[in-house]
C-alpha positions in Angstrom: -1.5 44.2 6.8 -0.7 45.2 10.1 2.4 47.5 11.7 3.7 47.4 14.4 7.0 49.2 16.0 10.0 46.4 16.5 13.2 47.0 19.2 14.8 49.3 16.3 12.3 51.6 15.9 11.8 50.9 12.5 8.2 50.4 11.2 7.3 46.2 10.5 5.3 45.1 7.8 3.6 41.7 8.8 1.5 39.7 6.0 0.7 36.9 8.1 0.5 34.0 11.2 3.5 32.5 9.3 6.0 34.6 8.3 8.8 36.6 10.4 8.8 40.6 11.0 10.5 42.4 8.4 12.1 45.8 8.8 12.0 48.2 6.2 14.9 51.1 6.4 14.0 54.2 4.6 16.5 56.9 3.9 16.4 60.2 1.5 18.4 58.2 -1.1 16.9 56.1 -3.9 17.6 52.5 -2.5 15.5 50.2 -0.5 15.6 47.3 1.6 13.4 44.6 2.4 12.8 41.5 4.6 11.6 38.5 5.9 8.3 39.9 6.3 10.4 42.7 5.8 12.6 44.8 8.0 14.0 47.2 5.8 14.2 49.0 2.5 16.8 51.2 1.5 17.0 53.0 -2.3 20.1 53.4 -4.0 20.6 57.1 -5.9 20.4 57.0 -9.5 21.4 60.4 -9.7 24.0 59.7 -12.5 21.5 58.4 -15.2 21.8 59.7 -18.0 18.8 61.8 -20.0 18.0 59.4 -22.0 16.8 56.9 -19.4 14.3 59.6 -17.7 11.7 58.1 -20.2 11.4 56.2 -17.3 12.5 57.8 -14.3 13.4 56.7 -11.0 11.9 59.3 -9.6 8.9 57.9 -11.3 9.5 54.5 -10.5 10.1 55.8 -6.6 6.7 57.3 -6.7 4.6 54.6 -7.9 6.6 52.1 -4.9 5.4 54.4 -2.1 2.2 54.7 -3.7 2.1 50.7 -3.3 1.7 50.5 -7.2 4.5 47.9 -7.1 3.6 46.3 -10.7 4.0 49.5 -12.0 7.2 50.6 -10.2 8.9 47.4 -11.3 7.5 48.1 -14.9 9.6 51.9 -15.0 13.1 49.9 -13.5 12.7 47.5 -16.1 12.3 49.5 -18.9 15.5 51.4 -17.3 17.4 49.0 -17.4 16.7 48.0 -20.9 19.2 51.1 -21.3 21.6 50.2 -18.3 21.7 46.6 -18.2 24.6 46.5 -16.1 23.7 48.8 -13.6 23.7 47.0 -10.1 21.3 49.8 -8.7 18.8 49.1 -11.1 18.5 45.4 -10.9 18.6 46.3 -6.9 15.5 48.4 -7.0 13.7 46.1 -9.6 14.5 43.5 -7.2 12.9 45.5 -4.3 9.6 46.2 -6.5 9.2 42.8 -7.5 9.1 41.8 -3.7 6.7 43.8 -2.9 4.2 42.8 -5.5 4.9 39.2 -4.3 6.7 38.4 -7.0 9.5 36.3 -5.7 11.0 34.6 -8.6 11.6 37.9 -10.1 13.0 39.7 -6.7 15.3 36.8 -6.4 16.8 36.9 -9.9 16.8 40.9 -9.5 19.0 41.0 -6.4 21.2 37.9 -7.6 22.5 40.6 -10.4 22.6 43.5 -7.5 25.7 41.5 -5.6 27.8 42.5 -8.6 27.9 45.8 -7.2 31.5 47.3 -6.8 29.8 49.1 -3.8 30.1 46.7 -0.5 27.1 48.2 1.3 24.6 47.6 -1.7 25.8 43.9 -1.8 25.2 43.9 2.4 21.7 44.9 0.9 21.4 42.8 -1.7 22.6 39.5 0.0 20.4 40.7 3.1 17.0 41.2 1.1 17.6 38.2 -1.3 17.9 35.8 2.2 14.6 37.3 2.8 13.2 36.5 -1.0 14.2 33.0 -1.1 12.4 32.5 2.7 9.4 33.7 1.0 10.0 31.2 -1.9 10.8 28.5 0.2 8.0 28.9 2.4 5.7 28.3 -0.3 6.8 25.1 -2.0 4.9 22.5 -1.7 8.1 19.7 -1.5 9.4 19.5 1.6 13.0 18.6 0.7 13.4 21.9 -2.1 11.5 24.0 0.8 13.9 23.0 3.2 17.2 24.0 0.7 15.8 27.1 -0.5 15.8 28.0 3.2 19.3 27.0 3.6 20.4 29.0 0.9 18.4 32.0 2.6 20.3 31.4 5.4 23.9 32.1 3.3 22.5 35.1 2.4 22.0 36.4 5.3 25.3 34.9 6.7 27.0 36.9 3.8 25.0 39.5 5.0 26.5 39.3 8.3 30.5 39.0 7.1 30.3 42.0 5.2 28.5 43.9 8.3 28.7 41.9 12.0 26.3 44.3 13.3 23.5 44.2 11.2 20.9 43.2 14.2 18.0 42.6 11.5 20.3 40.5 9.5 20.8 38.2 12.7 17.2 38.6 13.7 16.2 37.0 10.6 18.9 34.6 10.2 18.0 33.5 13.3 14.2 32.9 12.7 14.9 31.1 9.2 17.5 28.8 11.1 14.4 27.8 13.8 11.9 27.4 11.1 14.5 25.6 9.0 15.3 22.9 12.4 11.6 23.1 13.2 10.8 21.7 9.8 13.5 19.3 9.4 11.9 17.6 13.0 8.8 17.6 11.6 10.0 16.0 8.8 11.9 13.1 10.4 9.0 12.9 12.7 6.7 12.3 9.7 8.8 10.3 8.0 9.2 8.1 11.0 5.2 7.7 11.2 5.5 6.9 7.6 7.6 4.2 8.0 6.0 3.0 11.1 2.6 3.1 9.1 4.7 1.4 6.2 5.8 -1.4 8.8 2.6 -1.7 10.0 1.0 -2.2 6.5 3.1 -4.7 5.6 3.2 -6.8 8.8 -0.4 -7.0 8.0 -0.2 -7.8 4.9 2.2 -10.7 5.9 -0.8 -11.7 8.4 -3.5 -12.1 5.7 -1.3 -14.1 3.1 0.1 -16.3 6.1 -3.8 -16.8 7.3 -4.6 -17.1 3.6 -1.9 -19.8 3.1 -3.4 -21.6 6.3 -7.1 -21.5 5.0 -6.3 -22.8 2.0 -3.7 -25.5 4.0 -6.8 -26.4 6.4 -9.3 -26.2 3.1 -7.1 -29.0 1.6 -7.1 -31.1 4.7 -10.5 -31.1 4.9 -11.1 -31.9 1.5 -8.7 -35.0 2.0 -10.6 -36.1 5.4 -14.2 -35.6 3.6 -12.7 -38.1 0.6 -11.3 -40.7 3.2 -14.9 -40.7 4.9 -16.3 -41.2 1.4 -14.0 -44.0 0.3 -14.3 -45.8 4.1 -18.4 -45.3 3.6 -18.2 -46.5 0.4 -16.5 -50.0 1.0 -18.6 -50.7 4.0 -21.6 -50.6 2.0 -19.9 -52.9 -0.6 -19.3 -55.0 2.1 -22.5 -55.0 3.4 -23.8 -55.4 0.5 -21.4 -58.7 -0.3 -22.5 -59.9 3.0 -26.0 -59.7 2.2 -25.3 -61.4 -1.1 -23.5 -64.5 0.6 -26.2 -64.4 3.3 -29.3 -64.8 0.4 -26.9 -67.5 -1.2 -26.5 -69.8 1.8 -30.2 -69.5 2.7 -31.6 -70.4 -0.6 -33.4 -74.1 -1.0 -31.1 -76.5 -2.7 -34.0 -79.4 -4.4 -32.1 -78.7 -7.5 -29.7 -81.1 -8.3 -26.8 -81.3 -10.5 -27.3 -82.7 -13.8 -24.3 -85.5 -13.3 -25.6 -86.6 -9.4 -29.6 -86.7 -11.2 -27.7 -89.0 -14.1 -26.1 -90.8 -11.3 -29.2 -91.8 -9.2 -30.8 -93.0 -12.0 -29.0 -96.7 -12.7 -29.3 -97.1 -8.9 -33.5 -96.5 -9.2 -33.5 -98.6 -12.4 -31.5 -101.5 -10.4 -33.7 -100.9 -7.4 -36.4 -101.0 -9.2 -35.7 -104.2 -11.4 -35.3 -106.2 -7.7 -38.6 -105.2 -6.5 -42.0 -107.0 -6.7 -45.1 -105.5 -8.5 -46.6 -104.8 -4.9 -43.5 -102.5 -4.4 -43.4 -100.7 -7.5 -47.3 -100.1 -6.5 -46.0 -98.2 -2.8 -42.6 -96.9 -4.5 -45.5 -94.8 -6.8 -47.7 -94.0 -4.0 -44.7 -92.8 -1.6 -43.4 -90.3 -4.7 -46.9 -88.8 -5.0 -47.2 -88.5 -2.0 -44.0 -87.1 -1.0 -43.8 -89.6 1.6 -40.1 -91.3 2.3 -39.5 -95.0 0.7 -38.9 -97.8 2.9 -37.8 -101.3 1.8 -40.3 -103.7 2.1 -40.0 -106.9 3.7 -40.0 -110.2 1.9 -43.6 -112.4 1.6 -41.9 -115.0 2.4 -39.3 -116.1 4.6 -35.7 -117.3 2.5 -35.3 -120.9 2.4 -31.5 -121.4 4.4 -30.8 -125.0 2.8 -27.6 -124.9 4.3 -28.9 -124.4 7.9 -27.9 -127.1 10.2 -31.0 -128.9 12.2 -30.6 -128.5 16.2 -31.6 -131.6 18.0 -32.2 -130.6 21.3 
């Protein structure tokens, strides 16, 4: 923890690189008050509790504060105000002891019940140091969008702060700070959201490419497919028509010596008629000629035809 001396004079607690100088007011009285990381502390006077509360004493509970034993000191004003409940003071300091042991949940709802105060400069107070609790509350959620309206809120208290006392320089110092953290934040928001929706964009264009190239592989796969089965079916008729061709071509080259059974049954009256008109010598050569393959030719007569009816020239 480091201090340091601010415009005011007051002394500055800092606790870190992120969060904004608090002052912290000290005064003989019993009342504190804190802020953003803290510019004042005030303690109210519980002079008028009664004995039966000094079980716990704020003298006590004062004590172990400056002594930094804030657990401790928040331990005595609670049990105090198990016994006065409704005093504003109380919850105020409570609310004061909490903060400083970190514990903001509890400050918070400790100086929410302060602001009922009848007394106008313990709710400046209490407004004032419960802006600077819910900074602290916001500045550690981890959601962006409850960060950013815990920070607004901190902002009306210390805008309340400011209508119940226009001068209170730390209350505008701090209101200040939390408004330029608040707008810092919401840029950086909207600038990350902007990337996110750019990267968004981006993903799904891409997407759109890989099911559009998708859709076209498959579209070209399918052509393909059809082309390769065309080839196929052209491939396969030309080799049946080769192959028909081949057939007719063996066909038409084949010997035809066989003859049909009706032109053998013809022939054969015509070789039996031929053969009744020839002479023994011709049956003899017809015989020869068939053995040996040779071709028949009609033999000429021994003898030359008597012409009885040929008329005699007398030259």
């Amino acid at each position: 923890m480091k201090i340091t001396k601010p415009r005011t004079g007051r002394s500055t607690v800092t606790f870190g690189e992120g969060d904004a100088p608090f002052v912290i007011r000290h005064s003989s009285f019993v009342i504190f008050r804190c802020v953003l990381p803290f510019r004042r502390v005030l303690l109210v006077p519980l002079l008028l509790l009664t004995p039966v509360a000094l079980f716990a004493s704020p003298s006590g509970a004062l004590r172990e504060y400056n002594a930094g034993q804030y657990d401790e000191s928040l331990k005595e004003y609670e049990q105090l105000l198990q016994r006065h409940a409704d005093d504003p003071r109380l919850h105020f300091n409570a609310g004061a002891a909490a903060y400083r042991g970190r514990r903001f949940d509890e400050a918070a709802k400790q100086f929410n019940e302060a602001l009922a105060s009848p007394d106008v400069k313990l709710q400046e107070h209490a407004y004032y140091n419960l802006g600077n609790t819910l900074y602290q509350l916001g500045a550690r959620n981890p959601d962006p969008t409850k960060r950013i309206e815990t920070w607004e809120n901190s902002l009306k208290g210390y805008d309340s702060t400011l209508k119940l006392n226009p001068q209170d320089a730390d209350a505008k110092f701090n209101y200040e700070f939390v408004k330029k953290k608040l707008e810092d934040k919401k840029d950086q928001d909207q600038q990350q959201q902007k990337q996110n929706q750019d990267e968004k964009k981006d993903q799904e264009q891409k997407k759109n490419q890989q099911s559009q190239q998708q859709k076209q592989d498959e579209k070209d796969k399918q052509q393909q497919q059809a082309r390769n089965q065309s080839k196929e079916q052209q491939e396969k008729e030309r080799q049946q028509k080769e192959q028909q061709a081949k057939q007719q071509q063996a066909n038409q080259s084949s010997p035809q010596s066989k003859q049909k059974p009706d032109e053998k049954d013809q022939s054969q009256p015509a070789q039996s008629y031929a053969a009744a008109q020839m002479t023994p010598e011709q049956a003899q050569q017809l015989l020869d000629a068939q053995k040996g393959d040779e071709a028949v030719l009609p033999m000429k007569p021994t003898e030359k035809p008597k012409q009885s009816n040929r008329p005699i020239k007398d030259w």
